[in-house]
N, C-alpha and C positions, 0 to 999 in steps of 0.2 A: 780454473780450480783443479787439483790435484784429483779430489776426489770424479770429479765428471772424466779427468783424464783417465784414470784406472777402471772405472766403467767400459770409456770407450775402447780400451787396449783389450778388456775381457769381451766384449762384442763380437771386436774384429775378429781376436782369436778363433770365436767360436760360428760365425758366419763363415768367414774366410779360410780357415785352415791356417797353416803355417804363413807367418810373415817374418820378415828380416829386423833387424833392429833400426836399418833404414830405412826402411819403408815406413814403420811405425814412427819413427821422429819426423819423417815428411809430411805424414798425414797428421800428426798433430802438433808441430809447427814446435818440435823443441829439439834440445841437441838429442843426440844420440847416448851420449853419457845418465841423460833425465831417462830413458827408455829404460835402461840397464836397472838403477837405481828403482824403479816402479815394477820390474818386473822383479826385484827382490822383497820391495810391499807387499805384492800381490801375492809369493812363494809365501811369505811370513802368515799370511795371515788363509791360509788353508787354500788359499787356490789351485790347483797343480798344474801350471806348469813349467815345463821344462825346455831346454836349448835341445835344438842337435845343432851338432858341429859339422863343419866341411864345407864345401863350394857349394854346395845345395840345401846349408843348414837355414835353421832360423828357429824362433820362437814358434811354441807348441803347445798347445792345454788337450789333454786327456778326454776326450770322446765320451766319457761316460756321464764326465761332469755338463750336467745341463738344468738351466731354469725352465720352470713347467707354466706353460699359460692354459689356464682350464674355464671351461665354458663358455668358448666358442668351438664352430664347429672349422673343419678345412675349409669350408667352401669364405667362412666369413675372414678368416684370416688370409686367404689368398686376396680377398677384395681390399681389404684394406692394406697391405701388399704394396700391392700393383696401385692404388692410387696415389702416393708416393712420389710417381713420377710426374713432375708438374716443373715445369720452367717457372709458370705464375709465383712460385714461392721463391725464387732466386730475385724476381724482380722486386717482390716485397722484404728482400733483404731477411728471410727468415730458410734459408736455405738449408742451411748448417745445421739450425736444430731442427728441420723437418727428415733429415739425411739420419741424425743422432737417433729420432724416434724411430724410425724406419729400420735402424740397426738392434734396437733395442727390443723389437716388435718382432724381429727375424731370428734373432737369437734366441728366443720365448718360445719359437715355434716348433713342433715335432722335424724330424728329420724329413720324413716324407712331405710337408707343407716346405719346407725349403728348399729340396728339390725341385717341387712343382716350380714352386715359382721363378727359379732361376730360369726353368727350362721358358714358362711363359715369357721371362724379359729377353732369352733369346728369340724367340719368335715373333712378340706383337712389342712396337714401339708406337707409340701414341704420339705426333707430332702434334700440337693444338697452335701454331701459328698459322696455320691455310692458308694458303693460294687467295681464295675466294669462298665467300660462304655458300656453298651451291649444294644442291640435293640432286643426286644420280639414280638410276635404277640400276641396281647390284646385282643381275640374275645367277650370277656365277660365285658370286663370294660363301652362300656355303661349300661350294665344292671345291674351290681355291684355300677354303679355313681347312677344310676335311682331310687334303695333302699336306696342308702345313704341320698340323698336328700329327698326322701317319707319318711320316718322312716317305711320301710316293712322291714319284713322278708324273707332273701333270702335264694332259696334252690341253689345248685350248687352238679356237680360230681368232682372230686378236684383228680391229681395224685400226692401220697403221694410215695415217692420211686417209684416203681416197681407197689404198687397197686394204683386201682383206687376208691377211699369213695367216699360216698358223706356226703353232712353235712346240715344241715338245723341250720339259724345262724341269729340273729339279729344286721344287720351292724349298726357301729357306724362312721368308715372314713376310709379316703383313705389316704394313705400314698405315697407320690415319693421319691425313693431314688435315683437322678439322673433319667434315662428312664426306672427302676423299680419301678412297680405299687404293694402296699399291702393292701391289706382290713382288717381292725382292727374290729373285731366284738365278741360279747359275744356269747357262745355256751355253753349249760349245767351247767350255773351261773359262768362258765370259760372266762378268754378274752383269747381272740385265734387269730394270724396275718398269713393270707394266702397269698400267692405269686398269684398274676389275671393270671399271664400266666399261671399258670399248671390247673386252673378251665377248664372243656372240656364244660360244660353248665350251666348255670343259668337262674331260672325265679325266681319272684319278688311273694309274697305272696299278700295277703287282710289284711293279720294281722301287729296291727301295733308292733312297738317297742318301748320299755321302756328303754332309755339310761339310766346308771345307778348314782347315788347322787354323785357329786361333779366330775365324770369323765371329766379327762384333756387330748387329744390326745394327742398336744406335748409332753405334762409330761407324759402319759404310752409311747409312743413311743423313748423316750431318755433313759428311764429306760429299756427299753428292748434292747436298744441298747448296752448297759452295761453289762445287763445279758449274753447275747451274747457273746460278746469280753471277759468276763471273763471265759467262755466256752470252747473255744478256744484250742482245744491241744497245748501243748507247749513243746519245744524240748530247753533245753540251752546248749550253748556251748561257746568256749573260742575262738578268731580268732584272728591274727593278720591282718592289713592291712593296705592300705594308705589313710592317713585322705582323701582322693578325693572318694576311694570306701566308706571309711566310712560314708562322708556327702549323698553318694546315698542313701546306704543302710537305713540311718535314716528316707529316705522320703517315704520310701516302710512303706502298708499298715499293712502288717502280719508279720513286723518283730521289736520284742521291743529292744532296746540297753539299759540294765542296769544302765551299767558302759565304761566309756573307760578310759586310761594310755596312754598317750607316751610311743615311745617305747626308752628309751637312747640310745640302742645297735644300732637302726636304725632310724635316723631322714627321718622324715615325715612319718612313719609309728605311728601308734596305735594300742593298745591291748584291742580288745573289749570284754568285755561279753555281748550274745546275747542271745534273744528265739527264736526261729524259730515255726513255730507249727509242723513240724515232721523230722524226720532223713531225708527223701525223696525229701521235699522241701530245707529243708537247704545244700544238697548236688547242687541243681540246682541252687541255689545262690550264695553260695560260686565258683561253678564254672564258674557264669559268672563275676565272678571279675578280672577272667584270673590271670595272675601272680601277681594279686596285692591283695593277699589273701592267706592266711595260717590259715588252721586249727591248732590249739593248745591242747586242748580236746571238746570232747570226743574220746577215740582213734577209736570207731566205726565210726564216721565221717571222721576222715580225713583218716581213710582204703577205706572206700565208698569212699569219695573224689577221691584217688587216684587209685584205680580201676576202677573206670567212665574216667578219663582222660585218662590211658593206653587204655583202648578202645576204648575211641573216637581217639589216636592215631592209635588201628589196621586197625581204617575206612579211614582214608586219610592218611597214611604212604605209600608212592610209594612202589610198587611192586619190586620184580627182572625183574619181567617181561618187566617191564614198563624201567627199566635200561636198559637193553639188547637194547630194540627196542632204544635207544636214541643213545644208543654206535656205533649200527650198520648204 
């Protein structure tokens, strides 16, 4: 609709500062000519604002002009803010208008409440996909919060495997993956992500820090999430089984399904190709599929396969002994 678009173009305006007339038609998905045209609505009907011209122009509204939102305080505007950021609402297909109210909610805000919070989305990114759900002891994270916020430089003793470093490191945010804490910080002109629970100590420096030109948390922290997963060992293999283990198997985090086939010979089964990330893992998987799972290749898998299962047979196969006493 027209008018949610003119909404959205006065948002932008006043969240963002200056935008281009391309930018505005990409982010809302019309020509460039539909821009031009709404920013003359917009002029008509008391809005102000105006173009500048040149290699660095673009569309502009007047600083003075602003909507008031009254009766909240900073602290409650910042929280609902920041909750905002939620992948769960992109999966529930309601992304767009959670993004539009969020715009809407920011532009209502004093200047200082949007500053804050920009500064906070550069520093804390909220990842909620985890690893694993696990609980740590965090002895260091207020002192790790306390440099992020100051812009000092933190020293900490950090166990890396087996040894214990230390590192002296200019933090830039804090990351949560689920109730895993990471501190994203440059060390030796390097960005480096350390995990808060393996820090044994930390204090906070005098010296400050120099975040570096144009650095995005979310955006270095997605991209490293990437790097990662494509790091990943990988073990493939061929399995047969029942679309019902198969639909499991899809929702596991470390295991990728290529391809799958019906199987003809045997309805409701499927023939998947799989990765696993190691011969070790994929044996423990496969074997909790119980009888609803065949290995196909590789033949070292389903050897291991069937070698783990004869001896988990030796472990709970009755005795003679155990006969005898039953008989008697």
């Amino acid at each position: 609709m027209r008018a949610d678009r003119l909404l959205s173009i006065l948002f932008m305006l006043q969240n963002g500062g200056k935008k281009t007339t391309k930018y505005l038609a990409e982010q809302l998905e019309v020509s460039e000519r539909t821009i031009i045209r709404d920013m003359e609505s917009l002029s008509m009907a008391g809005i102000p604002v105006y173009a500048e011209r040149g290699a660095a122009g673009g569309w502009l509204l007047e600083e003075s002009y602003r909507t008031n939102l009254t009766g909240m305080t900073p602290e409650e505007l910042l929280t609902l803010l920041l909750s905002g950021q939620s992948q769960l609402m992109e999966e529930l297909g309601i992304g767009k208008q959670l993004d539009a109210a969020y715009q809407k909610l920011l532009a209502a805000s004093p200047r200082s409440v949007r500053q804050d919070a920009e500064m906070i989305r550069q520093k804390v990114h909220i990842d909620g996909a985890g690893w694993h759900s696990v609980h740590e002891p965090l002895p260091c994270l207020p002192v790790v919060q306390e440099a992020v916020w100051a812009d000092r430089q933190l020293s900490f003793r950090y166990h890396k495997g087996e040894d214990l470093v230390e590192r002296h490191v200019s933090p830039l945010g804090l990351v949560a993956k689920r109730s895993t804490w990471y501190l994203v910080a440059e060390s030796a002109g390097e960005l480096r992500t350390y995990r808060i629970s393996r820090m044994v100590d930390a204090s906070i420096s005098d010296e400050l820090c120099t975040r570096p030109p144009g650095f995005d948390l979310a955006a270095y922290w997605e991209h490293s999430v990437q790097q990662f997963k494509q790091q990943l060992p990988r073990y493939p293999a061929m399995v047969r089984l029942t679309t019902g283990q198969l639909s499991r198997l899809q929702r596991e985090r470390y295991i990728h399904t290529i391809r799958h086939d019906s199987s003809g010979e045997m309805p409701g089964w499927t023939v998947a190709h799989m990765e696993f990330n190691t011969l070790e893992s994929a044996v423990f998987i496969v074997l909790g599929c119980g009888p609803e799972a065949e290995v196909l290749q590789p033949p070292e898998l389903r050897e291991q396969v069937s070698a783990t299962a004869k001896a988990i047979w030796q472990v709970y196969a009755p005795s003679p002994l155990h006969h005898n006493a039953e008989e008697i």
